[in-house]
TORTI-207798 format. One record per residue (C-alpha): residue number from 1; residue in one letter; x, y, z. Coordinates in nm, 4 decimals. Layout:
<rs>
resi; resn; px; py; pz
NUM; A; X; Y; Z;
...
</rs>
This chain:
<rs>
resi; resn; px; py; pz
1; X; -14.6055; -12.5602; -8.0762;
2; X; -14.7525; -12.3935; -8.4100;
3; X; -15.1422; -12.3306; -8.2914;
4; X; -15.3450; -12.4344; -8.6011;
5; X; -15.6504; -12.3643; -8.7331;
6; X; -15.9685; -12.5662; -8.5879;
7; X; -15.9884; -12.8985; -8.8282;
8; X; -16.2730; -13.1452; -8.8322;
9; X; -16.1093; -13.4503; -8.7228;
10; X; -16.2238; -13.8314; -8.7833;
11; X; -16.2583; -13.9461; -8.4353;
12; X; -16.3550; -14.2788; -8.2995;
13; X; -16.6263; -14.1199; -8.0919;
14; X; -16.9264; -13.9950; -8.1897;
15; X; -16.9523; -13.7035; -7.9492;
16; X; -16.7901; -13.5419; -7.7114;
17; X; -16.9177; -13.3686; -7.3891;
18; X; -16.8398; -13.0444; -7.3228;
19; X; -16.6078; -12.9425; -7.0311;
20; X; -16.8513; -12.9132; -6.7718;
21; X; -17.0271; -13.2325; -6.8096;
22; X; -16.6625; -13.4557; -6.8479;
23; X; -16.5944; -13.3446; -6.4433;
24; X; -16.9297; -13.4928; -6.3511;
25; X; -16.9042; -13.8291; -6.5133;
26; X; -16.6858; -14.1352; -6.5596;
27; X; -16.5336; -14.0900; -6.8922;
28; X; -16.4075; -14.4016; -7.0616;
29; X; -16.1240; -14.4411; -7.3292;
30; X; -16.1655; -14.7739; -7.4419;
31; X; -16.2947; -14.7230; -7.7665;
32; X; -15.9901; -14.5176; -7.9053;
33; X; -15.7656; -14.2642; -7.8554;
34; X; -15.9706; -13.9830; -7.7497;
35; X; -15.9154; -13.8988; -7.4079;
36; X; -15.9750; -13.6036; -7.2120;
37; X; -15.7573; -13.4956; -6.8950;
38; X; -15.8963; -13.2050; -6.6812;
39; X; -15.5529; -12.9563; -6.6410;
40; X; -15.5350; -12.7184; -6.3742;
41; X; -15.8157; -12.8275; -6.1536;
42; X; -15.6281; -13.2614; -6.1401;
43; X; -15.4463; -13.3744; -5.8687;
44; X; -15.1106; -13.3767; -5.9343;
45; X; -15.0632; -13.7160; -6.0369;
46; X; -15.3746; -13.7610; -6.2989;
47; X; -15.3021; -13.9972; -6.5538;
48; X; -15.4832; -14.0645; -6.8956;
49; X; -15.5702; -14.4281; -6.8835;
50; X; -15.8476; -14.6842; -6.9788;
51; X; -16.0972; -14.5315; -6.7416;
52; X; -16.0305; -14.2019; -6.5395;
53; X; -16.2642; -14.0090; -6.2594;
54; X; -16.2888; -13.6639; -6.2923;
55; X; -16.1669; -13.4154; -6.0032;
56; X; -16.3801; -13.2388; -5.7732;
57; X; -16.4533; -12.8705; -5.9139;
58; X; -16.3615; -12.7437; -5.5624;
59; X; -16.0215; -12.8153; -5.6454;
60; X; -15.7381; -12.5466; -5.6375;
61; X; -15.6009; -12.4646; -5.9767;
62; X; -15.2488; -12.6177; -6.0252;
63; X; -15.1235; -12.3908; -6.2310;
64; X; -14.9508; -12.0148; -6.2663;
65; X; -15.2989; -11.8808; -6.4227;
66; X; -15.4877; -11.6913; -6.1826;
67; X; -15.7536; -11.8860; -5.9395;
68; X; -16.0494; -11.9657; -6.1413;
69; X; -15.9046; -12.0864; -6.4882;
70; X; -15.8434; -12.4158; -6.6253;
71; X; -15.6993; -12.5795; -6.9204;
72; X; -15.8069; -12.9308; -7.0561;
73; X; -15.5501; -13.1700; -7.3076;
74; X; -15.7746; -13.4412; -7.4778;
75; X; -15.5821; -13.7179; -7.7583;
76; X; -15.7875; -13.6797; -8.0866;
77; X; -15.7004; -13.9470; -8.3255;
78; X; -15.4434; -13.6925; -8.4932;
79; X; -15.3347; -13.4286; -8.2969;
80; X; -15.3400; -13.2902; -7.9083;
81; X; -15.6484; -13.0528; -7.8453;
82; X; -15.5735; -12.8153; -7.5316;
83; X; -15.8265; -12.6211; -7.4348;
84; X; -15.8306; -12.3188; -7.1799;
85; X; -16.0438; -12.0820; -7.0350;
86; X; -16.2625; -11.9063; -7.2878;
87; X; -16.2636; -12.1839; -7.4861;
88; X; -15.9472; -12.0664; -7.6414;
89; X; -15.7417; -12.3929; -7.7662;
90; X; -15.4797; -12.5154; -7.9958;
91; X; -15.4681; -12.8015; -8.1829;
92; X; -15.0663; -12.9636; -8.2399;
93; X; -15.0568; -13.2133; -8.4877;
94; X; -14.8453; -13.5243; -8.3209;
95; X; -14.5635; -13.5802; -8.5591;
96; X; -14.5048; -13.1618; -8.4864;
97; X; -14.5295; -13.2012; -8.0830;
98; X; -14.3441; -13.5538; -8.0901;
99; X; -14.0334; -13.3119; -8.2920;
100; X; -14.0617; -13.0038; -7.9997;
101; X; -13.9295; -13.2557; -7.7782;
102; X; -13.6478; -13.1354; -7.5979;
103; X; -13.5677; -13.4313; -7.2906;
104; X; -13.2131; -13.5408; -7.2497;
105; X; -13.2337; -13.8427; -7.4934;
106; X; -13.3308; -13.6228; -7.7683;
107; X; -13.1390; -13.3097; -7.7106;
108; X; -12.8066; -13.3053; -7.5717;
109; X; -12.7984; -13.1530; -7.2385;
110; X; -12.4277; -13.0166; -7.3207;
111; X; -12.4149; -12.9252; -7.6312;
112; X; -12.7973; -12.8444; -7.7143;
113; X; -12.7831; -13.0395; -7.9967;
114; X; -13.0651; -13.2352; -8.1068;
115; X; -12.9872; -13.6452; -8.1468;
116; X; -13.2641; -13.7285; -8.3561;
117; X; -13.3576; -13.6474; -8.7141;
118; X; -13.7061; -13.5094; -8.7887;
119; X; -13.7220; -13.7476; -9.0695;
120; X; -13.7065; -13.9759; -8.8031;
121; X; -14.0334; -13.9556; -8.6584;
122; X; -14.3293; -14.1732; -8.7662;
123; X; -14.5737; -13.9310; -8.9691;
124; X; -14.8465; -14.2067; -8.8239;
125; X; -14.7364; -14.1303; -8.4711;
126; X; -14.9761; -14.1243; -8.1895;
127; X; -14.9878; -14.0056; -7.8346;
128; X; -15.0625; -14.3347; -7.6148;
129; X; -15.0900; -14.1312; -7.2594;
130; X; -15.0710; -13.8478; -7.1219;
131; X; -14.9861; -13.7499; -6.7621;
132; X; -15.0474; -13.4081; -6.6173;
133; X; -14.8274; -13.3398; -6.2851;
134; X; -14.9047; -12.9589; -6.2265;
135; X; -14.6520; -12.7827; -6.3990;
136; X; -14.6205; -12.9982; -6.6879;
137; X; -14.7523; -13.2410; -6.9538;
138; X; -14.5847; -13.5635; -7.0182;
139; X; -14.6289; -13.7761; -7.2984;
140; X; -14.5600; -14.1419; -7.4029;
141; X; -14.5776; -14.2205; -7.7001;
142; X; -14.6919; -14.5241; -7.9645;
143; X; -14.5053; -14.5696; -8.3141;
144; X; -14.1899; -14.3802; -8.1668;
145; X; -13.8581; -14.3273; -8.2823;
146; X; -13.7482; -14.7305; -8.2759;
147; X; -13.4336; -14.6066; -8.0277;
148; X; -13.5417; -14.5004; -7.7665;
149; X; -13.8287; -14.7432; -7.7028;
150; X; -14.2007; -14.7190; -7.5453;
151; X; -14.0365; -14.6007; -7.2465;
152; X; -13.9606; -14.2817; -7.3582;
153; X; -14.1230; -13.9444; -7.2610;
154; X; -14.1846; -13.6146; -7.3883;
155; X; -14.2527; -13.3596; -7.1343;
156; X; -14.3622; -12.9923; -7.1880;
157; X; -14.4687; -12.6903; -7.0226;
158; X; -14.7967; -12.5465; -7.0568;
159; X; -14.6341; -12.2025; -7.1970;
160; X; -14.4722; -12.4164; -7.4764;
161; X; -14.8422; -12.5866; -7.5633;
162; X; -14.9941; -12.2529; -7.5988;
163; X; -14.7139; -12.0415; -7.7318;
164; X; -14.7228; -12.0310; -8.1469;
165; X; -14.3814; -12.1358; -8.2782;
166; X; -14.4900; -12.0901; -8.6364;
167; X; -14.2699; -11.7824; -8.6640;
168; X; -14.0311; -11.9226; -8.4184;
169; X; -13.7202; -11.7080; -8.6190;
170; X; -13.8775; -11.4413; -8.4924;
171; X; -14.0813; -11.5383; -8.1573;
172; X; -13.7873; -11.3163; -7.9699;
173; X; -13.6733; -11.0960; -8.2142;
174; X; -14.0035; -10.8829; -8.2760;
175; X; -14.3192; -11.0018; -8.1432;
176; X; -14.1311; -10.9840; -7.7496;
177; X; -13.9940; -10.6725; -7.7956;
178; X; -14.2783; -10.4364; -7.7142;
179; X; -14.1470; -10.1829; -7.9966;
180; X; -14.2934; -9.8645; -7.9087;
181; X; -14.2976; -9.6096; -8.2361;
182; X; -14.1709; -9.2547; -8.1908;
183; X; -14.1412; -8.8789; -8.3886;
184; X; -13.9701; -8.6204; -8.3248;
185; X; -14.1735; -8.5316; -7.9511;
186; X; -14.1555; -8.8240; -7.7898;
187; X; -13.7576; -8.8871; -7.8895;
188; X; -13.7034; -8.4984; -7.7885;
189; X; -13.9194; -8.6087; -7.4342;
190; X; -13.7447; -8.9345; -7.4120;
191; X; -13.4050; -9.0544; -7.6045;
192; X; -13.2109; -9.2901; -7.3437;
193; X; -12.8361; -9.1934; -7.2753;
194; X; -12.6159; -9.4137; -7.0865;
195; X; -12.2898; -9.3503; -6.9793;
196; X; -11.9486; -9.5428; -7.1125;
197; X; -11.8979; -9.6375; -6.7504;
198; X; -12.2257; -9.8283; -6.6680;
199; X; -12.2552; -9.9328; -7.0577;
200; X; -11.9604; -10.1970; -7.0319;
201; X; -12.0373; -10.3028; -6.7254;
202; X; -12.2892; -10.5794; -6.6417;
203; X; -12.5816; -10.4924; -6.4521;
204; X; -12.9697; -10.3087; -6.4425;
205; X; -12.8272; -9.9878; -6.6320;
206; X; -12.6955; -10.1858; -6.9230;
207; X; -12.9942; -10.4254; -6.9616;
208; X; -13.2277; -10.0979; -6.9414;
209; X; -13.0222; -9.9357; -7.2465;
210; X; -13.0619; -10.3047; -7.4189;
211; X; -13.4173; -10.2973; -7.3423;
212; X; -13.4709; -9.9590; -7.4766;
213; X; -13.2501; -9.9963; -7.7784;
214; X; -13.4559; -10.3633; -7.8266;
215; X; -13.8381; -10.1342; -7.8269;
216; X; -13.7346; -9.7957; -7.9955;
217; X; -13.3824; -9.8714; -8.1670;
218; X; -13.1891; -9.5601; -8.0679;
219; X; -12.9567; -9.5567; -7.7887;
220; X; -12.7035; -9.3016; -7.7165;
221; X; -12.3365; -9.3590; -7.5126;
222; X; -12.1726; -9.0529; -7.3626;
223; X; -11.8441; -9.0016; -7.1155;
224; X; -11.6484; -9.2094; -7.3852;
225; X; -11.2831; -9.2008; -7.3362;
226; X; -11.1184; -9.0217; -7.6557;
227; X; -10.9762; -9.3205; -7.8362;
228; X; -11.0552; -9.4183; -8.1839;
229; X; -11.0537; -9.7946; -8.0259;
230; X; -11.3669; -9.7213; -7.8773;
231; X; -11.6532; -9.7819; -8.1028;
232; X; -11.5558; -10.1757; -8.1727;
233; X; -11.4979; -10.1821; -7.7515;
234; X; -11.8939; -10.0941; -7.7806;
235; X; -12.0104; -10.2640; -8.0624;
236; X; -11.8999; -10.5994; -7.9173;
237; X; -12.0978; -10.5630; -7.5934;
238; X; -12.3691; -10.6171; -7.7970;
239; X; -12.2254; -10.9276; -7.9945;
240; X; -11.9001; -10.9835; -8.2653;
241; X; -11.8506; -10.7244; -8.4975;
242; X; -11.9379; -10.7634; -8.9004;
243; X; -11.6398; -10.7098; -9.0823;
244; X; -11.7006; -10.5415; -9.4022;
245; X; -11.4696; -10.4153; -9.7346;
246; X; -11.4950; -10.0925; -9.5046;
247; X; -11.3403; -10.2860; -9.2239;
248; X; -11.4256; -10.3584; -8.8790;
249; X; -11.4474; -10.0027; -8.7935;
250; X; -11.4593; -9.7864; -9.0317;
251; X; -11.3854; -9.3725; -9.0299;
252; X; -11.6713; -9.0806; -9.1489;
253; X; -11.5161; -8.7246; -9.2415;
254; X; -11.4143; -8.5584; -9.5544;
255; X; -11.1921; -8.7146; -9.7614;
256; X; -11.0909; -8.6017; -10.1537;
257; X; -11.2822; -8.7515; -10.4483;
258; X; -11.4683; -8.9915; -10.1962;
259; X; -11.6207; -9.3075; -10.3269;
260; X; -11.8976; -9.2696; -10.0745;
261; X; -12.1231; -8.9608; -10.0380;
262; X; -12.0544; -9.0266; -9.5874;
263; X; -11.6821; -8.8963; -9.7155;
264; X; -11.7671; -8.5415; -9.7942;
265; X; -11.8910; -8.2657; -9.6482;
266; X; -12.2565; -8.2058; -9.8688;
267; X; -12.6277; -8.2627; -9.6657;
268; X; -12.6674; -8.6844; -9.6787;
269; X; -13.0604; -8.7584; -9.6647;
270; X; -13.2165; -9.0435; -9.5096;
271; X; -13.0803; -9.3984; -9.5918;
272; X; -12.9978; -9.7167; -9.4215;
273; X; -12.6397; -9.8595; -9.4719;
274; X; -12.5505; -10.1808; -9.7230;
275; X; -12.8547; -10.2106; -9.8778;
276; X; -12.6689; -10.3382; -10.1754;
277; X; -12.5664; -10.6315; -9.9800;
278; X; -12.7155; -10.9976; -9.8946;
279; X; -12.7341; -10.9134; -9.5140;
280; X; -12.7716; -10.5795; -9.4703;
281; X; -12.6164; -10.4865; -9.0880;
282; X; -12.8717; -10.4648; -8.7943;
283; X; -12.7156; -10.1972; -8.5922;
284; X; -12.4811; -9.9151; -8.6874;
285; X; -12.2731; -9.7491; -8.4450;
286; X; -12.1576; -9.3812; -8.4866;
287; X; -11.8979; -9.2789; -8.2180;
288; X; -11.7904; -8.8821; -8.2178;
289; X; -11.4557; -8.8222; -8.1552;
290; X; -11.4717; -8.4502; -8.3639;
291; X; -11.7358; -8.2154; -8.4468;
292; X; -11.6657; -7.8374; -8.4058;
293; X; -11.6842; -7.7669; -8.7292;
294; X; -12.0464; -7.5294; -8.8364;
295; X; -12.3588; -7.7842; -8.9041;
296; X; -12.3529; -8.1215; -8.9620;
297; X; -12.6302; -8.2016; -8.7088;
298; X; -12.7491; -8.5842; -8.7426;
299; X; -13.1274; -8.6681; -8.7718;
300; X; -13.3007; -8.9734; -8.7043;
301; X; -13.6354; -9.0960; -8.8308;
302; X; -13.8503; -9.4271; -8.7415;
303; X; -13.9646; -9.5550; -9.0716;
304; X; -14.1795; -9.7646; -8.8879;
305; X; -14.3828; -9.5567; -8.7010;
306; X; -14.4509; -9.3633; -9.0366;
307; X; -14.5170; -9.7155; -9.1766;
308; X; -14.7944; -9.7468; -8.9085;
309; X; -14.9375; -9.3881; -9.0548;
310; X; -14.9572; -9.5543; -9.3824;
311; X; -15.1275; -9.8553; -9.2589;
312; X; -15.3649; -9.7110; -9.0828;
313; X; -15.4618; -9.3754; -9.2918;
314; X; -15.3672; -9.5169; -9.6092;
315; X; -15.3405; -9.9060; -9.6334;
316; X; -15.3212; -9.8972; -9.9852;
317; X; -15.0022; -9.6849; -10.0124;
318; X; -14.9127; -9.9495; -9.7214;
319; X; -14.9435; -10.2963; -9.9141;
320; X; -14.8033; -10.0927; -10.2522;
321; X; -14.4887; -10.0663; -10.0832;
322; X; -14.5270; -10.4063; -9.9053;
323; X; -14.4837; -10.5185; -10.3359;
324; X; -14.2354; -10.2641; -10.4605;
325; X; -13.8595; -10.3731; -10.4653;
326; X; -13.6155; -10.1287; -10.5262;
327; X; -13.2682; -10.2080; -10.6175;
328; X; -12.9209; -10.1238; -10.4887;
329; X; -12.5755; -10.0974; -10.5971;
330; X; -12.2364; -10.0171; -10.5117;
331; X; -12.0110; -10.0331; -10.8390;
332; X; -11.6352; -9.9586; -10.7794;
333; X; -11.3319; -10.1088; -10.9180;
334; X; -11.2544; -10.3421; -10.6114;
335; X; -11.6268; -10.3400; -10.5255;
336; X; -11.9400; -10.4626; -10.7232;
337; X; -12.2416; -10.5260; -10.4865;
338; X; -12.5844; -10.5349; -10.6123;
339; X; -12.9291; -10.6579; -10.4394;
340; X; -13.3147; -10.5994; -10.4332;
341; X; -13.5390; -10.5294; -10.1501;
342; X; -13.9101; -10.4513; -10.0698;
343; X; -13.9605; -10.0821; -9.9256;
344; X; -14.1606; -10.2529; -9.6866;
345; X; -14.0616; -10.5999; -9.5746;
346; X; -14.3596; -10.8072; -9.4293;
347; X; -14.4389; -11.1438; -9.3043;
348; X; -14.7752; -11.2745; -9.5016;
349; X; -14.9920; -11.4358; -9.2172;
350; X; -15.2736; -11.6958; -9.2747;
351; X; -15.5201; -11.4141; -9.1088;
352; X; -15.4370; -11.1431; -9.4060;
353; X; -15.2023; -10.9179; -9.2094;
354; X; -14.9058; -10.8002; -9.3106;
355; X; -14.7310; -10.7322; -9.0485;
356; X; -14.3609; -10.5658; -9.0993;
357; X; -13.9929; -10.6874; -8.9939;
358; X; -13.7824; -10.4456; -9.2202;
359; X; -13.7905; -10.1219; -9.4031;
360; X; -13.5450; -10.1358; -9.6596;
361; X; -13.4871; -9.7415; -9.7645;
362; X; -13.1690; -9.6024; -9.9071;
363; X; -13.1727; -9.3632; -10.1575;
364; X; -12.8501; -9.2785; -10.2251;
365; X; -12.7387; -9.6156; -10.3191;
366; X; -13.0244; -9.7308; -10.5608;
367; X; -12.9955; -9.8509; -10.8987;
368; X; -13.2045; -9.8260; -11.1785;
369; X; -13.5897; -9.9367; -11.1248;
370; X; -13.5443; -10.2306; -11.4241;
371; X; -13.8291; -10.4509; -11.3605;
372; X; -14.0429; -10.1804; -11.3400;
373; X; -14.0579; -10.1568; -11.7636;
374; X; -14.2560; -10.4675; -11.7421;
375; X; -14.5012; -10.3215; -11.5294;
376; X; -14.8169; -10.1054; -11.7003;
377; X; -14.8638; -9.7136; -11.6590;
378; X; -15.1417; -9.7525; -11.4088;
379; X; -14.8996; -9.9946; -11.1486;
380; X; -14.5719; -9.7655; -11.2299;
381; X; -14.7771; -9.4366; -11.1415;
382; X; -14.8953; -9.6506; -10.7986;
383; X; -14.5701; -9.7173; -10.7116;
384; X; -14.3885; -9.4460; -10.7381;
385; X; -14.6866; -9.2176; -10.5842;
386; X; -14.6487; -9.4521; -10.3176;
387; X; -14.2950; -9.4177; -10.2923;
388; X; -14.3366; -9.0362; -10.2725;
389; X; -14.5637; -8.9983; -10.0038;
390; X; -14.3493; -9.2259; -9.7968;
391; X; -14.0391; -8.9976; -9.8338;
392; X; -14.2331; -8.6971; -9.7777;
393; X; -14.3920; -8.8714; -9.4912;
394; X; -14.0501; -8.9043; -9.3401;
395; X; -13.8975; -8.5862; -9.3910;
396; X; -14.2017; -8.4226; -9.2439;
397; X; -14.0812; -8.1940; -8.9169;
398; X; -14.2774; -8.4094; -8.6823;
399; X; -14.1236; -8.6995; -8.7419;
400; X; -13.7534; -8.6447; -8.7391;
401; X; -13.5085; -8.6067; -8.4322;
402; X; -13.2284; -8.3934; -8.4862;
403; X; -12.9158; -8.3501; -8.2196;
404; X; -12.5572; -8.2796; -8.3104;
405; X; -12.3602; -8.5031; -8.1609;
406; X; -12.0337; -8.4160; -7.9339;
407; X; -11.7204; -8.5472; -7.8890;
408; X; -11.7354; -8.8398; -7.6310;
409; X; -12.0832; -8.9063; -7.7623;
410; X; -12.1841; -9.2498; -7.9644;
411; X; -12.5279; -9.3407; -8.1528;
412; X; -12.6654; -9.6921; -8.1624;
413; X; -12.9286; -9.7417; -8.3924;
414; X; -13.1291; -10.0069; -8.5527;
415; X; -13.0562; -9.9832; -8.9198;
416; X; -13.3685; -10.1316; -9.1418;
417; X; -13.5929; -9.9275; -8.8913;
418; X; -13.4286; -9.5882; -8.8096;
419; X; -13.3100; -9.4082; -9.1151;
420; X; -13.0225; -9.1583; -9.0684;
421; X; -12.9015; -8.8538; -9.2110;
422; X; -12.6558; -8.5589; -9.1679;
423; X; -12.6481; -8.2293; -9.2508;
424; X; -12.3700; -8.0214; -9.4412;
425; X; -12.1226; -7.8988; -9.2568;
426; X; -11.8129; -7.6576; -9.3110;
427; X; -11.4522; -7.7621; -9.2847;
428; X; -11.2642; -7.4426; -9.3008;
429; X; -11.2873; -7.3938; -8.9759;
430; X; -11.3052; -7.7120; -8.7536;
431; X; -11.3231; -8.0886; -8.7845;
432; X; -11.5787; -8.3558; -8.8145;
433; X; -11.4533; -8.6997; -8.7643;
434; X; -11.7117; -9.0081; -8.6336;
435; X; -11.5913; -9.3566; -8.6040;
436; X; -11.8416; -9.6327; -8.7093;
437; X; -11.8769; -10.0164; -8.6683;
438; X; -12.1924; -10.2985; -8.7500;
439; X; -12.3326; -10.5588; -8.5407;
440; X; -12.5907; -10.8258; -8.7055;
441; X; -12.9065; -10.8438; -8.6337;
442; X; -12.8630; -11.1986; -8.4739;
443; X; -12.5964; -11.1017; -8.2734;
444; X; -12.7977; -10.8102; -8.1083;
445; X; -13.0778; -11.0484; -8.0845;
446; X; -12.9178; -11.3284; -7.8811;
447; X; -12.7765; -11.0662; -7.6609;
448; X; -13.1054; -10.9516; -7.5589;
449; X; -13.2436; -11.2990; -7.5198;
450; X; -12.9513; -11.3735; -7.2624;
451; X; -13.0335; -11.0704; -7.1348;
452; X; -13.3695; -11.0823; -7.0189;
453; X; -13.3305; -11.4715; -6.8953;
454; X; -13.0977; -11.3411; -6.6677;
455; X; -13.3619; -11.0387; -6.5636;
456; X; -13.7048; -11.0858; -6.7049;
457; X; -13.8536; -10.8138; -6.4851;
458; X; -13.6314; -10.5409; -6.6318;
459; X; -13.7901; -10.6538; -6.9834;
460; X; -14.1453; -10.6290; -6.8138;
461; X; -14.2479; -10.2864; -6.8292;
462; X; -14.5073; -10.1368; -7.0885;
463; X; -14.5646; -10.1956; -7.3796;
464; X; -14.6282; -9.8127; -7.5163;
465; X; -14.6973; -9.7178; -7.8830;
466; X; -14.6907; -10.1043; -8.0090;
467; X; -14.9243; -10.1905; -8.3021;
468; X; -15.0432; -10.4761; -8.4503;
469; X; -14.8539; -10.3786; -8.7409;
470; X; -14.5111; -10.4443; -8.6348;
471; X; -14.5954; -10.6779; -8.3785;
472; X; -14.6829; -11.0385; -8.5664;
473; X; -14.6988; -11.2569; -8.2906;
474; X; -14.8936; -11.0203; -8.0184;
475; X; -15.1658; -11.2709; -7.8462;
</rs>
């Protein structure tokens, strides 16, 4: 349910008690639809009805808070008010909680398909009782959808009354995730290797290596059998491969008037993959099957831990970059791809934060500014000082992770947070050949999703080196 700001609302009562006094007197709903129904501390079977008496306040708390909380649900003449310990509450409008219903006449308990249209639902629709059995709130319902008739009932958990769904896209996705931001000690102190074996099996070792992958977005594989078939065999443990015009698997070593800077042998700075495209790939997997050649190390950086710098030593720099859009291009004969993207890719929240989902960063593949012509002196000169300080930011020693990568050895990484690069290397004696694959964003989400339903407690460890900043949902 989306919590929403407290709203005066016209109600048919003049006043209402508070808490306390509503367990030590008869309360009466006659006059309208304001009700209120004491939670956790009501006997199971409480139901909101003409005239109600309140439970005892030695009652035991029916609910998985700890001992000593309660929550309250009262029917306002627009909306459900539930109300918890601390006086912390959320307001759902009714038309909103009447659409989060999920029972088996409105959702298909096969398919998980819903069988009603939202359009369907009354915008005048009221609440006409509600009944609170312990675990869960159930709700009947006047003005209704016209099929399924005053009998029906929509039930819902506690958790789903009190959980914001306003950003539901991304309710898994990033504010569960516990990111925790990184530099070049920490990853040095801590990078997560798991071998081939235990990787493409199911079990606690895999869903660890998710976990991690899910909080600092670089994973490494090692003991991989030497086969070029290998990185797509790990890619699509995480979900289906994307298939670009590279292919589903594509090849990086030196190859003769190469139409992408990966294809030779010169020092590639940071940059995230496809940024010329719609959907830019989530994850980009790197499997070494050759490296003996001199150099060609690979380095890592978390843009958005240095993103967290800026926000916190230099917010303006921050929201600059939160408005400048670069733009990307990649112009061949067979290929012509072309987008725009902010550096810094935030979600604009009703409380003024800006919290960020992407960094898009590539360098190498951006095309002219453009827009910027129209801009004056004083914003071009932010921008682009802006700009600076954020590359220099990232290339600064402290903040990149270096490791050359063996044979048998594959990189997972999450690719609009972790920019990549790779040093110059020498051919004439030795070979450097990685194989590399994509896996969306989506993809990699629903696996980890799936994931920790099956085993929440290996998702429920610490939540080290989050911030507000990249964290939009954090209660």
């Amino acid at each position: 349910m989306a919590r929403l700001l407290r709203a005066p609302f016209q109600l048919r009562r003049l006043v209402t008690p508070f808490p306390s006094l509503l367990y030590r007197r008869r309360y009466s709903t006659q006059v309208g639809p304001e009700s209120f129904v004491p939670g956790h501390n009501t006997p199971a079977t409480t139901t909101v009805t003409p005239e109600i008496d309140p439970p005892s306040r030695n009652q035991t708390p029916e609910s998985s808070k700890t001992a000593g909380e309660w929550t309250s649900f009262r029917m306002e003449e627009t909306a459900l008010r539930v109300t918890t310990t601390g006086s912390k509450f959320s307001v759902i409008r009714y038309p909103v909680l009447r659409d989060a219903c999920k029972c088996p006449q409105c959702v298909d308990v096969h398919s998980k398909q819903r069988n009603f249209r939202t359009s369907d639902i009354d915008p005048f629709i009221r609440a006409r009782e509600l009944k609170w059995d312990g675990e869960s709130l159930q709700v009947t319902w006047d003005n209704d959808i016209p099929d399924l008739g005053r009998d029906h009932v929509s039930t819902f958990t506690l958790d789903q009354l009190l959980t914001p769904s306003e950003h539901h896209r991304r309710v898994d996705g990033f504010s569960n995730r516990g990111r925790q931001l990184w530099g070049k000690e920490r990853m040095q102190a801590q990078q997560h290797w798991i071998t081939f074996e235990e990787y493409m099996q199911d079990g606690k070792p895999f869903a660890r290596a998710m976990r991690e992958l899910a909080r600092v977005g670089l994973l490494f594989v090692k003991d991989i059998p030497d086969s070029r078939e290998m990185v797509e065999k790990i890619g699509q443990r995480m979900g289906p491969i994307r298939n670009t015009f590279y292919g589903s698997s594509w090849d990086v070593r030196k190859v003769p008037e190469a139409k992408n800077v990966a294809y030779t042998s010169q020092f590639l700075g940071f940059h995230m993959d496809l940024m010329y495209m719609n959907e830019p790939p989530g994850f980009q997997l790197l499997h070494c099957l050759r490296n003996s050649c001199e150099g060609g190390e690979s380095l890592f950086a978390d843009t958005f831990k240095v993103a967290n710098d800026m926000f916190t030593s230099s917010r303006t720099e921050y929201e600059t970059l939160a408005e400048t859009w670069l733009n990307y291009e990649y112009l061949h004969k067979d290929h012509a791809y072309s987008n725009s993207w902010p550096v810094f890719e935030t979600q604009k929240l009703r409380h003024g934060k800006r919290p960020i989902v992407h960094v898009n960063y590539s360098p190498p593949f951006q095309a002219p500014l453009g827009y910027l012509k129209r801009k004056s002196p004083g914003e071009i000169k932010a921008k682009l000082a802006a700009l600076k300080s954020f590359a220099h930011r990232l290339e600064e020693e402290k903040n990149i992770f270096e490791l050359k990568l063996k044979p048998g050895e594959c990189v997972i990484f999450e690719n609009r947070r972790i920019v990549h690069a790779r040093r110059q290397f020498n051919t004439a004696e030795g070979e450097r050949w990685l194989a590399g694959t994509y896996v969306d964003e989506d993809a990699v989400i629903s696996r980890w999703r799936t994931l920790r339903a099956q085993d929440p407690t290996t998702w429920k460890t610490g939540d080290l080196g989050s911030s507000e900043l990249e964290d939009p949902n954090k209660q």
